[in-house]
N, C-alpha and C positions, 0 to 999 in steps of 0.2 A: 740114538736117533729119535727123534721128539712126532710124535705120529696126534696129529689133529684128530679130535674124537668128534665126532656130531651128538648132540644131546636131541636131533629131532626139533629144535625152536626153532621157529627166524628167525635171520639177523638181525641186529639193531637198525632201525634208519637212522641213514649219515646226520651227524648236524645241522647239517646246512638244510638237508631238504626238511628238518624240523621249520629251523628258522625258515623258510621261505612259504611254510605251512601259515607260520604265526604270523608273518607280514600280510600275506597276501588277508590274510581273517581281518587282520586290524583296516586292512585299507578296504576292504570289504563294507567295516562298521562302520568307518571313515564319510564313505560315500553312503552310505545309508542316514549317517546324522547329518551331512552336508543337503540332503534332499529335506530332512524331515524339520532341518532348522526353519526354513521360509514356511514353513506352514503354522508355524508359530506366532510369525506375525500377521498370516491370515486371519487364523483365530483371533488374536489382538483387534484387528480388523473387524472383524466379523461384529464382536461386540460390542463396536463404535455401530455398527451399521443397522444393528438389531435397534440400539437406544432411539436412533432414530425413526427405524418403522414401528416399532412395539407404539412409541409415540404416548407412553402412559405410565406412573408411577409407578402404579401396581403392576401393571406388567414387567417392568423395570425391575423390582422387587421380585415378581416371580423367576422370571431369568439370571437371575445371580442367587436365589436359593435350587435353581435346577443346575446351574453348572457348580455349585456346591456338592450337588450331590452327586452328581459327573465325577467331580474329583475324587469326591468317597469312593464311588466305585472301583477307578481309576488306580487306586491304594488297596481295594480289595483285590483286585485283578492281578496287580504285580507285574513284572515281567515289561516284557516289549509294549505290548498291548496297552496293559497299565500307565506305563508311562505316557503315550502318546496321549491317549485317555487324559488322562490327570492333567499332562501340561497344555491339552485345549480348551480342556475346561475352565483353567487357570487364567490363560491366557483371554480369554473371550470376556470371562470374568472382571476382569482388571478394563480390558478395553470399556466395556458399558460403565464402571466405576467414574471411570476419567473422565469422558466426556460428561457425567452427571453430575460428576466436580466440577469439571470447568465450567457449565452451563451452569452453574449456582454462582462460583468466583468472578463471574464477567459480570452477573447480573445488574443493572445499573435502572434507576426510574426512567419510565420512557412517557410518553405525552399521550393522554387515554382520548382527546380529539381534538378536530382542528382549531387552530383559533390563530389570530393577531397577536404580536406581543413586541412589546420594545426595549430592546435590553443593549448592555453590554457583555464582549464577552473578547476574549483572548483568543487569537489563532495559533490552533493547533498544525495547522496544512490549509494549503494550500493550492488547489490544482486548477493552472488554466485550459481549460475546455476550447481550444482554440475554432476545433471546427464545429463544435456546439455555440459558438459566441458569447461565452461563459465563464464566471470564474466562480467557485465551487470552493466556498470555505468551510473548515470543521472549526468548531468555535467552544468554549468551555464560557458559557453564560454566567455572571454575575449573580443574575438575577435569582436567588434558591428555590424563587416557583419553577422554574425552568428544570428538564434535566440536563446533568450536567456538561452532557456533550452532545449537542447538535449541527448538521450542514443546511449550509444555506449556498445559495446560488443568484446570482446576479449577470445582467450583462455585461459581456468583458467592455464595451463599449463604451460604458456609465464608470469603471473602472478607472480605463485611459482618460477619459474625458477630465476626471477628477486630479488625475495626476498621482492614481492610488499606486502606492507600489507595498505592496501585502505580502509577507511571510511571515514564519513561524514567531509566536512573540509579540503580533503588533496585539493592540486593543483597539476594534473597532467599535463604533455605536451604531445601532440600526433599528427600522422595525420589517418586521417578515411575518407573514404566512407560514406559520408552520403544523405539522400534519405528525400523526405517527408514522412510526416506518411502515411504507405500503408491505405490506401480508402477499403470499403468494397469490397471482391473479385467478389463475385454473388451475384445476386437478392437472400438478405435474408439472408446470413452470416454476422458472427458480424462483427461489423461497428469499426476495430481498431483507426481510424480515430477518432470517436466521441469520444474515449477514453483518445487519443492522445489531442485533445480541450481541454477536461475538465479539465485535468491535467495538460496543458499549455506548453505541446512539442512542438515543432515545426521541430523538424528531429529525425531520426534514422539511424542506421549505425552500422559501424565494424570497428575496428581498423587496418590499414594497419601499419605491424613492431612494433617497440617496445612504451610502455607508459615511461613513465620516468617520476618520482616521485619528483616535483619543492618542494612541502611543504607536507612532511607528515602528517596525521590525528592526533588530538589529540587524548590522550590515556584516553577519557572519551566519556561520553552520553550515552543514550540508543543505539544510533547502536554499540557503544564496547561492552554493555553486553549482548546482543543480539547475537552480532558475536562470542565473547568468551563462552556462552553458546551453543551454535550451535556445535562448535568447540570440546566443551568437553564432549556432549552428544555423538556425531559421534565417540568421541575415546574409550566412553565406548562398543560400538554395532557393530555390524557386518552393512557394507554399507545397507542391506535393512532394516532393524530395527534402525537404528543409522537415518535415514533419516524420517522414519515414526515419532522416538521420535526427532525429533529438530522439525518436523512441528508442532508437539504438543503442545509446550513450546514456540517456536517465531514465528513460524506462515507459516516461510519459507518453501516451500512444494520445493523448485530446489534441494535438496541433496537427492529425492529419483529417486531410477532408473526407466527409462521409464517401463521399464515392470512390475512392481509392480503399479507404477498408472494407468496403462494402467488396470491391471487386478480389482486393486480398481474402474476404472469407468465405465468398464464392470459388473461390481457385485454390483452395485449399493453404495457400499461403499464409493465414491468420499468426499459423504459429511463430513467422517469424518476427512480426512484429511484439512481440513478448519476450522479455528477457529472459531465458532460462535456459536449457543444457546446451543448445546449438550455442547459443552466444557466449557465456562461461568457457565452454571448450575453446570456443575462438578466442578469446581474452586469454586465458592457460597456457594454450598454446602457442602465443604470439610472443608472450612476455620469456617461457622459457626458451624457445629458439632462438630468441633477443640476445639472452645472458649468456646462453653458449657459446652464442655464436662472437658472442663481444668478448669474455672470459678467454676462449679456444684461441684469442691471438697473444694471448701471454702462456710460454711453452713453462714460465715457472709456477704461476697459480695451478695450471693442467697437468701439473706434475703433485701438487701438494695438498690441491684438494679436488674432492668429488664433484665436477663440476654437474653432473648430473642430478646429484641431490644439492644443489645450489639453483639449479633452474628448476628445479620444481619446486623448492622455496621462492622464486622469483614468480611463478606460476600462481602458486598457492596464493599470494600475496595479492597479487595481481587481482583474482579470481574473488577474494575477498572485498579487495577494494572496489569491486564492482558492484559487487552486490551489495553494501553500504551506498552508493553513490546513487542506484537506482533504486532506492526508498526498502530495500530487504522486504521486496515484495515474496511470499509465499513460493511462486514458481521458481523466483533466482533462490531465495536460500534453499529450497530443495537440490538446484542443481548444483550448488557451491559445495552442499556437504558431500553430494555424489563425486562433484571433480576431488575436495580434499582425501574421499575415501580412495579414492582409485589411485591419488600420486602417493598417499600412506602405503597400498597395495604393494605398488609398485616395488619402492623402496625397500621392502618387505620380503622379496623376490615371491606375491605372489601372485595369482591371476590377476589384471585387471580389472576386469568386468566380469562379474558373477550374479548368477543369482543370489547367493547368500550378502552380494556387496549391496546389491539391489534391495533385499529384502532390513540390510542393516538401515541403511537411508532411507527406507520408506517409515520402518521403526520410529527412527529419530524424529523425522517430522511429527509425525502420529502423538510423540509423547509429549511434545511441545504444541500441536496445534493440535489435538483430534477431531477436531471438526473439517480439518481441510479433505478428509477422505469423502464430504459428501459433495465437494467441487470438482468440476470436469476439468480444472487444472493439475490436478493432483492425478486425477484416474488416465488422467491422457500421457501425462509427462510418462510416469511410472511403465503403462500399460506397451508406451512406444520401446523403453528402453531392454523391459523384459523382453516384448516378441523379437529385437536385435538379438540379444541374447541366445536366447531361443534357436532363430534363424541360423547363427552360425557357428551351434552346436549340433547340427540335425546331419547325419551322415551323407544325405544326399547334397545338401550346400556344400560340405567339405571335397566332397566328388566332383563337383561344376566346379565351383569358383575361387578353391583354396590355391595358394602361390605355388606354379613349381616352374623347373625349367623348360622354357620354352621359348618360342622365338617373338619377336618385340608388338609383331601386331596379334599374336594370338594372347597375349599375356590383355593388351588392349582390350583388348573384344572381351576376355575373360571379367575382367573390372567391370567393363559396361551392363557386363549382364549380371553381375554381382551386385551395382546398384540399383535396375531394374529389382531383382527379384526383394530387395532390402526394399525398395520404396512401396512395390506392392504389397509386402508382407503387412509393414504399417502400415499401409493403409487401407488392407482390410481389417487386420487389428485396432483400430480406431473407428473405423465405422459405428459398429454398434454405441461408442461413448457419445460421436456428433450426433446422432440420431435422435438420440434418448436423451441427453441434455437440451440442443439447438435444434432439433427436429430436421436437420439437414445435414449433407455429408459431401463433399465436392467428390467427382465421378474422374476428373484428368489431376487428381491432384498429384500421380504419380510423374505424369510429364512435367507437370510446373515444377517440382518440389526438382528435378534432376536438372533443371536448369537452377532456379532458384536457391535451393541451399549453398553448393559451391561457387554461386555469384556473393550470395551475403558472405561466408564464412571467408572466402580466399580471395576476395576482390574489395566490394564493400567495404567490409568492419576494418580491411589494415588501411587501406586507403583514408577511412575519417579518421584514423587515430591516430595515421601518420602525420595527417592533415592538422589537427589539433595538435599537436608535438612541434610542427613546423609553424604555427602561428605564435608560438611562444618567439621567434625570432624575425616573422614577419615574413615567411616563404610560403605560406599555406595554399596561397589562389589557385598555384596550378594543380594542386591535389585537390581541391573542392572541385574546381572544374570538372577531374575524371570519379570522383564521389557522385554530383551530379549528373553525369552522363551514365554511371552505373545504375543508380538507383531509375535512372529511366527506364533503364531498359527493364530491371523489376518490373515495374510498374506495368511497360508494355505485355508483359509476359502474363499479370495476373488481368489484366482488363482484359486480355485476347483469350483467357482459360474461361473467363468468366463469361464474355460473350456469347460463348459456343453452344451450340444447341443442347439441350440436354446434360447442361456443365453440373448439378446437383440436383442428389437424390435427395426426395422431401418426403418425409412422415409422419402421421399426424400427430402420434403416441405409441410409445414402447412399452409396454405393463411392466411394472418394476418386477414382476415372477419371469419374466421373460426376459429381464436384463439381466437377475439373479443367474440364470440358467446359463449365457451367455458369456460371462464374467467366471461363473463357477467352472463352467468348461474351459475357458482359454487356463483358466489358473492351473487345473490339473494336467493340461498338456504341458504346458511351460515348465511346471516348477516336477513331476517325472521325467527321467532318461530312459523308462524301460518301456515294452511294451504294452503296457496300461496305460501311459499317458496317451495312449488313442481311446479309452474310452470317455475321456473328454470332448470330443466330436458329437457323440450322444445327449449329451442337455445341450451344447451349442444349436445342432439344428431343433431340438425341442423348443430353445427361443425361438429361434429364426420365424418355425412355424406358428407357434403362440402370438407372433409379431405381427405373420401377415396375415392373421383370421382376427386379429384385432377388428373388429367394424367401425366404420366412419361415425361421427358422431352427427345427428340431426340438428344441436342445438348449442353455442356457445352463452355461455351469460356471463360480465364480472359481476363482481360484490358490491358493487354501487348499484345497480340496475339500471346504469342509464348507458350502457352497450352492451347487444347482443349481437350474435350473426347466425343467420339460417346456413346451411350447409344444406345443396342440393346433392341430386346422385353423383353428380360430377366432381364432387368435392370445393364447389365452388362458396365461399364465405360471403353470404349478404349483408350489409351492414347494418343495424338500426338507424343510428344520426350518417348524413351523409357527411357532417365535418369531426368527424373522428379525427386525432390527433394521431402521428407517426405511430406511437408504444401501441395502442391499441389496435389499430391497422397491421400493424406485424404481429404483432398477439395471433389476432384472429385469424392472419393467414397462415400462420406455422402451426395454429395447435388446428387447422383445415388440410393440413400438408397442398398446400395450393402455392404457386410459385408465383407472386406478383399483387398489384394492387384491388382489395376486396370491393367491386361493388356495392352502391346503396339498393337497398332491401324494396325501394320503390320502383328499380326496374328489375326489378323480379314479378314472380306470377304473386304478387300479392296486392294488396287494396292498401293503400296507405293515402292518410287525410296529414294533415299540421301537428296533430293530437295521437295520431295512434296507426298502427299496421296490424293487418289480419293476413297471415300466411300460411297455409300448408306446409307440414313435415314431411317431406322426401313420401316415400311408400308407407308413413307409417298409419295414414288417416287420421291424424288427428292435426289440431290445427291450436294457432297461435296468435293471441293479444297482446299486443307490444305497445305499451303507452311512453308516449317521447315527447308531452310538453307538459308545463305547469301549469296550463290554464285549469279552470273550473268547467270541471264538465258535469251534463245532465244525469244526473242520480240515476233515473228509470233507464236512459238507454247506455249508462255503464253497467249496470247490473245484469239486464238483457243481454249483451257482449260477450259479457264476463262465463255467462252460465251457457254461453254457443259455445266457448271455445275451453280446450283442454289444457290447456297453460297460460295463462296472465303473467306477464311479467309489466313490475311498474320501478320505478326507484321515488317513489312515496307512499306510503300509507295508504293503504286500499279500503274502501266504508264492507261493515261486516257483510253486508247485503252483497258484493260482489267477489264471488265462488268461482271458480273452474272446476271442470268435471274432473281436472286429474292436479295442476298443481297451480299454486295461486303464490305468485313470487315478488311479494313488494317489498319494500325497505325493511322493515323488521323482521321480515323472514330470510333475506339475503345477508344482515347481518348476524343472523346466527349460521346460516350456510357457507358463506362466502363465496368464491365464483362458483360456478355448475357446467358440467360436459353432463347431455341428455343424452342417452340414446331413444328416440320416442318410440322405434319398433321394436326396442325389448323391454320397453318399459325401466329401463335404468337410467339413474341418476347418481352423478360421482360430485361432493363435495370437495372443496379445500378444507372446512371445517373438520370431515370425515378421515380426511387426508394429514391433517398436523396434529388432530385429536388435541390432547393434553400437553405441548409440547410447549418450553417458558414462553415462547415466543407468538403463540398462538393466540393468548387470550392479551388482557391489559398490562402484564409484566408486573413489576413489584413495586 
């Protein structure tokens, strides 16, 4: 009889709950490098974003010998730590490299001031300005004083008259006015300039008299079907529909009239007129249900092949060809690579929509364009798609509005409120970007948007395409008809959003340490799953509040000198010249956060003659010389003037004898400052100069 002895040890643990030890550790580490991957392209990020504000060589220099040494450390540390360490240093490292390269590889001569010239030059593009009454060539000049690639603008009037018909390839002859690319106007509006670099402009301008047509365009490429599709959209619609459907299809948003996109960016609608992930997704998705659904009636292809991975080849393809067709603008290739990432996913069996899918596509673009991370196209697409994400990983959305059994109007209701809290999410997730880009933010954009997306996405876009597919054989009419009648009602929808009393929130300026804070908070909630990503709620309201102690500014001025506007307590922008030009007038009411048309400065509490205005500054007692013509004035009583008041601004040459107590602002001195935001009761002054420092684009260029 065999008698079991005990030695006193414990048993072995079973196998299995080893193995189930090691699984669960791996999937543990799993989900720990799956959170800590996205943060790598933060970093990458980050040092795209530094190059920009450091704004200085040598700071430049100093920033990639500090995250050198980051990394060192990062190696001395070892371990967890170390690593993270080491690869954000890396990471950040490589971002400010890139963008330092490419802001070297773009470099192109640009035009150091204005003048007249008459040249030829070959069209590059071509874009007609329909509701600007304009057409807007890029042109590669002849002439080797010139740089090598400049736009010019003419009216589309002078165009048709001529019988021009202009695309890619023609050679035109012309003379124009042309200018350097305008420099940012204030501290903190966008930087045309930097746009102008990237793209490899070096002037802008207007056509003085006629173009005259050396070599016509050939009658092929993508800009002919581009144009000819444009062309024969608009003839089917009435101008405000005819413009909404060509933006849809080629991307061109100039054929729609100012007061319809004006009403679209008041009602939060802007976005849809821009080709990018809504419209992608609708194209994706149209083409593969298509092939399904046409495939799915032969029982032997559905048997032999995947028809699933054939419609998302169909998709794919689709999704591509759209984004070729409408010029591979920035926002469509970002969202093409997001659609190709997710049907790659898919196919893959594995999540669709991730952040790490999210954070791969943001990569990509990054490493092909890094400058687009300093465009509001780039931080809005991203920003919408991660707080999606976000939203319907968060335990309590899974709780409200995840699918389960239930009965048909609860299931209903359930949806409804599922898009509600989706549209709210984004769009308080966006806020802080319209704000601090566009200084405004629609306030009902959540009601518009829940009418307006699934009118474009599932009514709309199939209906023009059907419409277009059906003109191939000559049956389109009745589908443009209900094309037409849909985009009405868009339309109605964004003018009735915009109407409405208090339809957008307006501000005058966001401190970029207050956008940082904002930005840096949303990213920490988003990209943790544990409970730390609530301490990202913490810099968020640190902006928020940074945001609303920001004070109003008492004093706008551009870099010409020849417009400024007082800001009263009210927020209300005075003009200098009463015939200020549109740009300017919106300038000064958005960087006033003032909603509507700026008053001239002479019906205000101020003295203004032909020659000049004398105004008080809000609370701050001091007071203001504004000179607004070129006549010849009296020496003794400009000098007198000059030494009463505490700011002089002129856009000429001031004689030495005429001083201000506090700043003396005429043509030589606003062109080394560039525009100015005063505050006169703290005594602060913010340049553009201060603002782009040393940055290629700042000074004469190369």
């Amino acid at each position: 009889m065999n008698v079991a002895v005990s030695t006193g040890s414990a048993p072995a643990a079973p196998h299995w709950q080893a193995r189930a030890f090691f699984a669960s550790a791996e999937k543990r580490l799993e989900a720990e490098r799956s959170q800590l991957a996205p943060w790598a392209v933060v970093a990458f990020g980050s040092g795209i974003a530094l190059w920009l504000v450091l704004a200085d060589p040598l700071a430049w220099v100093s920033l990639l010998l500090f995250t050198a040494g980051l990394g060192l450390l990062g190696l001395v540390l070892g371990g967890r730590l170390g690593q993270v360490v080491g690869t954000a240093a890396l990471c950040a490292a490589v971002g400010c490299a890139l963008i330092w390269w490419r802001s070297e590889d773009v470099a192109a001569p640009r035009l150091d001031k204005p003048g007249i010239a008459a040249f030829e030059g070959e069209v590059l593009r071509a874009e007609r300005l329909v509701a600007k009454d304009s057409l807007r060539l890029t042109l590669a000049p002849s002439d080797p004083l010139l740089p090598p690639k400049v736009r010019v603008s003419f009216p589309l009037a002078d165009a048709e008259s001529l019988g021009l018909t202009l695309g890619v390839g023609a050679v035109v002859k012309l003379r124009a006015r042309l200018a350097p690319p305008m420099t940012m106007a204030l501290p903190g509006t966008h930087d045309f300039a930097r746009d102008a670099w990237f793209m490899g402009l070096g002037a802008t301008g207007r056509a003085l008299g006629d173009v005259t047509v050396v070599s016509p365009a050939k009658a092929s490429g993508l800009d002919q079907i581009r144009s000819g599709l444009d062309t024969h959209i608009r003839g089917q619609l009435d101008p405000s529909a005819g413009g909404i459907a060509s933006a849809l299809v080629t991307g061109d948003q100039g054929s729609i009239p100012e007061a319809d996109a004006e009403a679209m960016r008041r009602s939060g609608l802007a976005h849809l007129l821009s080709v990018s992930g809504l419209h992608i997704a609708a194209a994706v998705g149209f083409f593969y249900l298509l092939v399904l659904r046409i495939l799915g009636l032969f029982p032997a292809l559905a048997l032999r092949w995947n028809l699933v991975a054939v419609g998302f080849a169909a998709g794919a393809l689709a999704g591509i060809g759209y984004t070729v067709l409408t010029g591979m603008q920035v926002p469509t290739v970002r969202s093409c690579i997001a659609a190709l990432l997710v049907l790659v996913g898919t196919l893959l069996g594995r999540e669709a929509l991730s952040i790490r899918l999210i954070a791969t596509g943001g990569l990509l673009v990054l490493l092909i364009r890094p400058e687009s991370l300093a465009g509001a196209s780039f931080q809005l697409s991203f920003a919408a798609v991660t707080t999606l994400v976000t939203l319907y990983s968060l335990p309590a959305y899974k709780r409200w509005f995840e699918r389960r059994e239930e009965s048909w109007t609860s299931a209903r209701l359930r949806s409804f409120g599922a898009m509600i809290a989706t549209g709210l999410a984004i769009e308080i997730a966006l806020m802080p970007f319209a704000l601090y880009h566009f200084h405004r933010s629609g306030l009902y954009g959540v009601a518009a948007n829940l009418i307006a997306i699934p009118l474009t996405t599932f009514v709309i876009m199939p209906l023009e395409a059907s419409a277009l597919l059906l003109d191939l054989i000559g049956l389109g009419a009745p589908l443009w008809t209900l094309t037409g009648w849909s985009i009405g009602f868009l339309l109605d929808v964004a003018h009735t959003v915009a109407a409405a009393p208090g339809a957008t929130a307006i501000l005058p300026s966001m401190p970029r340490t207050a956008f940082a804070l904002i930005v840096g908070g949303g990213l920490w909630f988003c990209l943790w799953t544990g409970r730390w990503r609530h301490w990202g709620i913490a810099p968020i309201v640190a902006g928020v509040l940074l945001t609303l102690a920001e004070p109003l500014p008492d004093l706008l001025i551009t870099g010409d000198g020849k417009h400024l506007a007082v800001i009263d307590e009210a927020g209300t922008p005075w003009l200098l010249r009463d015939r200020a030009g549109d740009f300017v007038r919106d300038l000064m009411a958005e960087n006033a956060g003032f909603d509507g048309d700026p008053p001239p400065l002479a019906a205000y509490q101020a003295r203004c003659s032909a020659d000049a205005c004398v105004a008080n500054l809000g609370n701050s007692g001091r007071t203001l010389l504004a000179l607004r013509s070129t006549q010849w004035l009296d020496w003794g009583e400009l000098t007198r003037a000059c030494a009463a008041a505490d700011i002089v601004v002129a856009d000429r040459r001031l004689p030495r004898g005429c001083r201000a107590r506090w700043l003396t602002l005429d043509a030589p001195r606003l062109r080394d400052t560039g525009g100015l935001v005063i505050d006169a009761e703290a005594g602060k002054v913010a340049s553009v100069a201060e603002r782009l420092k040393r940055l290629p684009w700042a000074g004469g260029g190369p």
